[in-house]
C-alpha distance (Angstrom), angle and dihedral (degrees) to the residues before:
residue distance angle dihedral
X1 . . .
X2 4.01 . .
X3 3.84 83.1 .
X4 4.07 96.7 56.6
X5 3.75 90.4 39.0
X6 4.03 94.8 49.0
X7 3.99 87.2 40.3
X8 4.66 81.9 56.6
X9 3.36 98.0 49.4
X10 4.04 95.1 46.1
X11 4.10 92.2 49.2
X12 4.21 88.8 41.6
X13 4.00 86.8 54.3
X14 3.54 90.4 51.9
X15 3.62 101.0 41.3
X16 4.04 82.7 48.8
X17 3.94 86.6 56.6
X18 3.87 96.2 38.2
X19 4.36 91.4 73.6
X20 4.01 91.0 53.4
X21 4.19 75.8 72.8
X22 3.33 98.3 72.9
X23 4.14 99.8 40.1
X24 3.53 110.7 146.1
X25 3.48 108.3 8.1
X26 3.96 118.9 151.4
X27 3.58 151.0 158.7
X28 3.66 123.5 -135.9
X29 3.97 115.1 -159.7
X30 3.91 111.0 -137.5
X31 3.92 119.4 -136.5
X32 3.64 105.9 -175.6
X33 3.36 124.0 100.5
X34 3.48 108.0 -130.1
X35 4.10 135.4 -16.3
X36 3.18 140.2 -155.7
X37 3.91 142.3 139.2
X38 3.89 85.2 -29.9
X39 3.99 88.4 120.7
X40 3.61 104.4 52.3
X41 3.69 107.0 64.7
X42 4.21 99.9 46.9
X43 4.42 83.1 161.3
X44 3.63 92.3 85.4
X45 4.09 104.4 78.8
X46 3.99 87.3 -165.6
X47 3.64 102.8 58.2
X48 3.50 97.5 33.3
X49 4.26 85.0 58.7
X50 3.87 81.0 45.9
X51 3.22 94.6 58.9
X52 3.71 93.2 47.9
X53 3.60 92.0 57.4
X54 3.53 97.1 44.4
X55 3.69 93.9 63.6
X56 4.05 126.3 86.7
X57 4.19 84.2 -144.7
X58 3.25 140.4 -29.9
X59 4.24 107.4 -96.5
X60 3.65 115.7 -109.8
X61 3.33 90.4 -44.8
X62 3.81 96.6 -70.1
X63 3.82 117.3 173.6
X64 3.90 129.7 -173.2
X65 3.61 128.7 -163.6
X66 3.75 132.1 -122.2
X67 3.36 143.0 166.8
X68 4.13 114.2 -99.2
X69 3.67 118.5 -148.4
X70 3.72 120.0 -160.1
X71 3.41 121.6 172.3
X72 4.08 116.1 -138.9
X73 3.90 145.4 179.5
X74 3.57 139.0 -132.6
X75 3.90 127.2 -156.5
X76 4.14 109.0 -152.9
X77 4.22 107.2 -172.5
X78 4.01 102.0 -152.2
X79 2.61 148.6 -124.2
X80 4.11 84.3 99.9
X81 3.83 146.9 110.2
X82 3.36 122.2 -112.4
X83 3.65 135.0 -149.6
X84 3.64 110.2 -170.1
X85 4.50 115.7 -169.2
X86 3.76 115.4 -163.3
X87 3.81 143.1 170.6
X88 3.74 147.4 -143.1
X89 3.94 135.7 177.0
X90 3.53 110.5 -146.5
X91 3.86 115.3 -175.4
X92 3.59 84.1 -18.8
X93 3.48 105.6 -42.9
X94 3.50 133.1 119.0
X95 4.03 114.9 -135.0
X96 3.86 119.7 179.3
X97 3.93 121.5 -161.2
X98 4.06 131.5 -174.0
X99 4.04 127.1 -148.6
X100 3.27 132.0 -176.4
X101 3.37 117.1 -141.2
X102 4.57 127.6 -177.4
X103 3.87 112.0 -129.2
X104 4.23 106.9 -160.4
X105 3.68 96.4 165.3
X106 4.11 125.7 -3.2
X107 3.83 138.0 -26.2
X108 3.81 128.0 -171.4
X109 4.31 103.6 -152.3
X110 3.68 118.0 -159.9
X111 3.80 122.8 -153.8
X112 3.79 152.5 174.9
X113 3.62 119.4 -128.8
X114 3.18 120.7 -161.9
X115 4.37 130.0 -165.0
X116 3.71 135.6 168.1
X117 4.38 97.4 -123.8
X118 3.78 128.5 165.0
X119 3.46 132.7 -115.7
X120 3.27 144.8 -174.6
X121 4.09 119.9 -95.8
X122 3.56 125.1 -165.3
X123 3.70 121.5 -158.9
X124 3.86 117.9 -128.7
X125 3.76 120.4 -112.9
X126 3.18 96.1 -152.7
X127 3.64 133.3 -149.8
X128 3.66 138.6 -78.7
X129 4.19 111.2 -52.2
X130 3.47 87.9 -2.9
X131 4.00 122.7 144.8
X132 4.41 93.5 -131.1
X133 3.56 100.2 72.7
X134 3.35 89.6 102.5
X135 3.62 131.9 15.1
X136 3.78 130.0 -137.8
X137 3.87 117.1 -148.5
X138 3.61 140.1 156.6
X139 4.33 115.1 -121.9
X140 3.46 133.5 -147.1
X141 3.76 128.4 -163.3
X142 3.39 119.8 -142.0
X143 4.29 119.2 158.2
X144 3.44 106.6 -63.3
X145 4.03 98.2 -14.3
X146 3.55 132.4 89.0
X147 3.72 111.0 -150.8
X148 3.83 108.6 -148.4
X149 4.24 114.2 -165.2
X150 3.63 100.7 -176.0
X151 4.01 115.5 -154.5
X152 3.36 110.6 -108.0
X153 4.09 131.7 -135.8
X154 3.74 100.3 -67.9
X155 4.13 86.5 -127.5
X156 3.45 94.4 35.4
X157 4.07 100.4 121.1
X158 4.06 83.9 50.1
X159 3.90 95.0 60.9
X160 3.47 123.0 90.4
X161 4.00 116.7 -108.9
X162 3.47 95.6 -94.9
X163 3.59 98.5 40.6
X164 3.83 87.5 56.3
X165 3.76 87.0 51.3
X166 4.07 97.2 51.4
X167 4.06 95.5 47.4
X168 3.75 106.5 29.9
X169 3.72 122.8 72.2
X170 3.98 97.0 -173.7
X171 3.51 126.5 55.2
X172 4.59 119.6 -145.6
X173 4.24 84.9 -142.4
X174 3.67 91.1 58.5
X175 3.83 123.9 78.5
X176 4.73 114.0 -136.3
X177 3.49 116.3 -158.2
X178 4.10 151.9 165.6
X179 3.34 118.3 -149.2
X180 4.09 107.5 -166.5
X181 3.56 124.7 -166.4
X182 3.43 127.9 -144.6
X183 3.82 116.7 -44.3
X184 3.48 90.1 6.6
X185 3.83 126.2 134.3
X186 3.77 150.1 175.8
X187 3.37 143.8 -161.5
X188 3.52 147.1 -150.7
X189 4.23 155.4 171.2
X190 3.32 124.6 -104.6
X191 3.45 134.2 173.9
X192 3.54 138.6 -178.7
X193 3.79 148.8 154.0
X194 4.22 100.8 -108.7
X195 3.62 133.8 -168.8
X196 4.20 116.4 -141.1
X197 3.74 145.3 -174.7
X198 4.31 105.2 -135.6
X199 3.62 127.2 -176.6
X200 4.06 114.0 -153.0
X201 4.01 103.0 -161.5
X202 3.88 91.4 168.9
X203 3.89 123.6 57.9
X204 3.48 130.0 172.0
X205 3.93 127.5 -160.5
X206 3.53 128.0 -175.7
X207 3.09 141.2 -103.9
X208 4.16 114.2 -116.8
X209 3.90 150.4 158.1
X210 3.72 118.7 -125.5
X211 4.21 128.3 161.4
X212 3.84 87.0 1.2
X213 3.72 91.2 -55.5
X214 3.74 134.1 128.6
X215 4.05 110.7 -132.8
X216 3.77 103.8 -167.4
X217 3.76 122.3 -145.0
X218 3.91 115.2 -77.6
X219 3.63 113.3 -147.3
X220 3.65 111.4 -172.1
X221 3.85 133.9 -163.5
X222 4.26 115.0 -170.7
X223 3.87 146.0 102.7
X224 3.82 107.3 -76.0
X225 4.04 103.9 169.9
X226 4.08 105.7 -159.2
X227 3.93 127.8 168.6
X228 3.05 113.9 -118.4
X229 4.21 123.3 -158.8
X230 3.62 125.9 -174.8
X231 3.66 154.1 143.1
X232 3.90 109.9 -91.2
X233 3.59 132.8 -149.0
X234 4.00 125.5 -173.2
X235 3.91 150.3 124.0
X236 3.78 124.1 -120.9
X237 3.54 117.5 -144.7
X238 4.58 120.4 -145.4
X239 3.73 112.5 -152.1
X240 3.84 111.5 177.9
X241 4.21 109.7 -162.0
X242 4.22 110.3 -176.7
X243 3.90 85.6 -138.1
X244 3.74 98.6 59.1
X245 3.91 111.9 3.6
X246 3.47 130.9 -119.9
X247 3.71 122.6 -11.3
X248 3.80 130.1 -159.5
X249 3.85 131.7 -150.3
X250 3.92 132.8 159.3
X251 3.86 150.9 172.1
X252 4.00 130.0 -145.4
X253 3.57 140.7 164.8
X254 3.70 128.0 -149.8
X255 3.67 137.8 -157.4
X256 4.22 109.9 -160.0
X257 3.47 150.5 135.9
X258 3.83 123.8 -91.0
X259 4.34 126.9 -150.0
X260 3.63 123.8 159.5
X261 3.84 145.6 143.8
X262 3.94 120.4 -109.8
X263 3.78 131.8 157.5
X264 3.85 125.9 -122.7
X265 3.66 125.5 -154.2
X266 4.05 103.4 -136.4
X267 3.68 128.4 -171.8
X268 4.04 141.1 165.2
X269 4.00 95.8 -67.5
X270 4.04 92.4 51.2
X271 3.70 95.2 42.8
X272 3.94 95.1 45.5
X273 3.65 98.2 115.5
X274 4.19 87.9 58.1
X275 4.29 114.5 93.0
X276 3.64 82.7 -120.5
X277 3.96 118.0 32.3
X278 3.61 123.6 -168.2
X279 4.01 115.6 -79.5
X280 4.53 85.2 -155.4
X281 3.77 139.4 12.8
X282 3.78 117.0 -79.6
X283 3.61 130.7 172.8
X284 4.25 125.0 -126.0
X285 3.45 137.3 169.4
X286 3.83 119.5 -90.3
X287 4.26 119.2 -168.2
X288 3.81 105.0 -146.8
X289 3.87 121.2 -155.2
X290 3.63 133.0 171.5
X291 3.72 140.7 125.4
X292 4.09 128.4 -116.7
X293 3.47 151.9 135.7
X294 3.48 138.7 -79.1
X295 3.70 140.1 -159.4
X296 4.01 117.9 -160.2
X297 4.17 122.1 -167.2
X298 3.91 118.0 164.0
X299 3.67 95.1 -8.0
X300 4.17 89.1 -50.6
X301 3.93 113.2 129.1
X302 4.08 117.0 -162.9
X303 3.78 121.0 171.0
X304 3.39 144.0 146.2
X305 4.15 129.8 -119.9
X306 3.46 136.1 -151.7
X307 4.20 104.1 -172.2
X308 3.82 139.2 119.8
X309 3.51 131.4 -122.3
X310 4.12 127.4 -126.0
X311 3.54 122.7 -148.4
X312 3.91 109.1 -138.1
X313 4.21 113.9 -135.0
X314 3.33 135.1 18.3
X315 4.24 90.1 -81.5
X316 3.64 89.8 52.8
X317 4.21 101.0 49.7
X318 4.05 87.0 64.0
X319 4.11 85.0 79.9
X320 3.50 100.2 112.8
X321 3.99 87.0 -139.3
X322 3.98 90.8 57.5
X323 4.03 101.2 136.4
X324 3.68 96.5 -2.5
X325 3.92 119.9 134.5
X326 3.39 120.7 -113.7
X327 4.17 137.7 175.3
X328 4.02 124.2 -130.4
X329 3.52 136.8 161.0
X330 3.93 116.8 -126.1
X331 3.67 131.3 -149.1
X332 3.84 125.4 -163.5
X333 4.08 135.1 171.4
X334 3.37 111.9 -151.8
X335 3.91 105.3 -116.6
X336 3.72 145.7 159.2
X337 3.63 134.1 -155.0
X338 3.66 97.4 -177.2
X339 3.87 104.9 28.6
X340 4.19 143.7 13.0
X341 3.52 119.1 -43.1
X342 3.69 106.3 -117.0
């Protein structure tokens, strides 16, 4: 018995640890209707309004950054000395150079500058049975900015540089993000496969008629610890407040399967359909199984079962419930000994 409970509370702490996996795992739909370079060269006024235009709305808010190039010049009035600083990459180096140069009546200087600026990037819907119409990424919080690392092509260092170009709409060198301001939020999907520790306080068994014998319903109140593993589906909600940063809340629902190993106290009315009931109470181990649904709001699970429970051993199949379906309601808090809870 100390073996069966040690081996529950080792596979709930893991299960517990197992959903910090999946933390902040979205999909963002796109809504424009095509992309392309359009972000890179923000110097040209008329295609950046273009672009503007083009779009059904701007997604989320998401901004990328780029480098701006604008080329200026300088008037110098001589008479006057000039120092003049340059650079060239050769074979991927970077060489800088000074001249001096005399100025005895005017020069007109022409220059690149250059700026890191941010600009807006809209995600590409993509078209019919296409794999962009919505976009997984990873986020990261951090103050008022949500980091966005979208996941890339999964061959996307293998293509060529213009094939990477044609067919991917994001770029690893380049940083995504949404600024909010305050009271601002966003939203998004998610979902995920998960892994879950859930407590079913409530079971019902029932009722039946075996060997010419009535079995009445067993309703039974306890602490039976199961796993629980499912697909999950849910939206995560961004709230940015000036005092205190970004905050994050979400709802899911899961549909899974459920195993664990409990203990049921048995005695001569539960094990009256056996040759030989018991004479006094004892205690065996029972594996639980079922399937179910949960619902999960700030880190609270509730769901409800449908499963049977197996008496383990010879003593323990006497139960007159062995096998027999039964209906409970779960309840779970998302918790982790060994990580973040989630």
């Amino acid at each position: 018995m100390k073996n069966i409970l040690l081996f529950s509370i080792c596979l709930v702490a893991y299960s517990s640890n197992a959903q910090t996996k999946f933390k902040e795992r979205v999909k963002i739909k796109g809504s424009a209707d095509w992309y392309s370079e359009r972000y890179v060269l923000a110097d040209s006024t008329k295609s950046f309004e273009l672009m503007q235009d083009d779009v059904v709305r701007r997604d989320h808010g998401l901004q990328v950054i780029v480098e701006e190039k604008k080329t200026k010049t300088y008037k110098i009035e001589g008479p006057a000395d000039l120092t003049i600083k340059s650079e060239k990459k050769i074979n991927g180096k970077t060489y800088y150079s000074e001249s001096k140069e005399v100025i005895t009546t005017e020069k007109v200087i022409t220059y690149d500058e250059k700026k890191k600026v941010a600009v807006p990037f809209n995600l590409w819907k993509g078209a019919a049975g296409t794999s962009y119409k919505k976009h997984k990424a990873n986020l990261f919080v951090k103050k008022d900015t949500i980091y966005v690392n979208f996941w890339l092509h999964p061959n996307y260092y293998k293509l060529s540089d213009r094939a990477q170009k044609d067919s991917v709409p994001y770029r690893p060198e380049e940083t995504y993000f949404i600024l909010l301001k305050d009271r601002q939020y966003v939203s998004f999907p998610f979902s995920n496969y998960e892994m879950s520790a859930i407590t079913i306080p409530f079971k019902y068994h029932f009722a039946f008629r075996e060997n010419d014998q009535y079995i009445q319903p067993l309703f039974k109140a306890g602490v039976n610890v199961s796993t629980f593993i499912g697909y999950r589906y849910g939206r995560v909600r961004y709230k940015n407040v000036k005092q205190s940063g970004i905050s994050t809340s979400s709802w899911s629902f899961s549909h899974g399967v459920l195993f664990g190993l409990n203990a049921q106290t048995m005695d001569s009315t539960t094990t009256s359909l056996s040759g030989i009931p018991f004479t006094k109470e004892r205690t065996l181990p029972t594996l639980s199984l079922g399937v179910g649904t949960t619902l999960n709001i700030r880190d609270f699970d509730l769901g409800f079962f449908i499963g049977l429970d197996a008496g383990l051993g010879t003593a323990a199949t006497k139960w007159n419930y062995h096998s027999k379906p039964w209906i409970g309601f779960g309840l779970g808090y998302n918790i982790a000994f060994f990580g973040k809870k989630q």
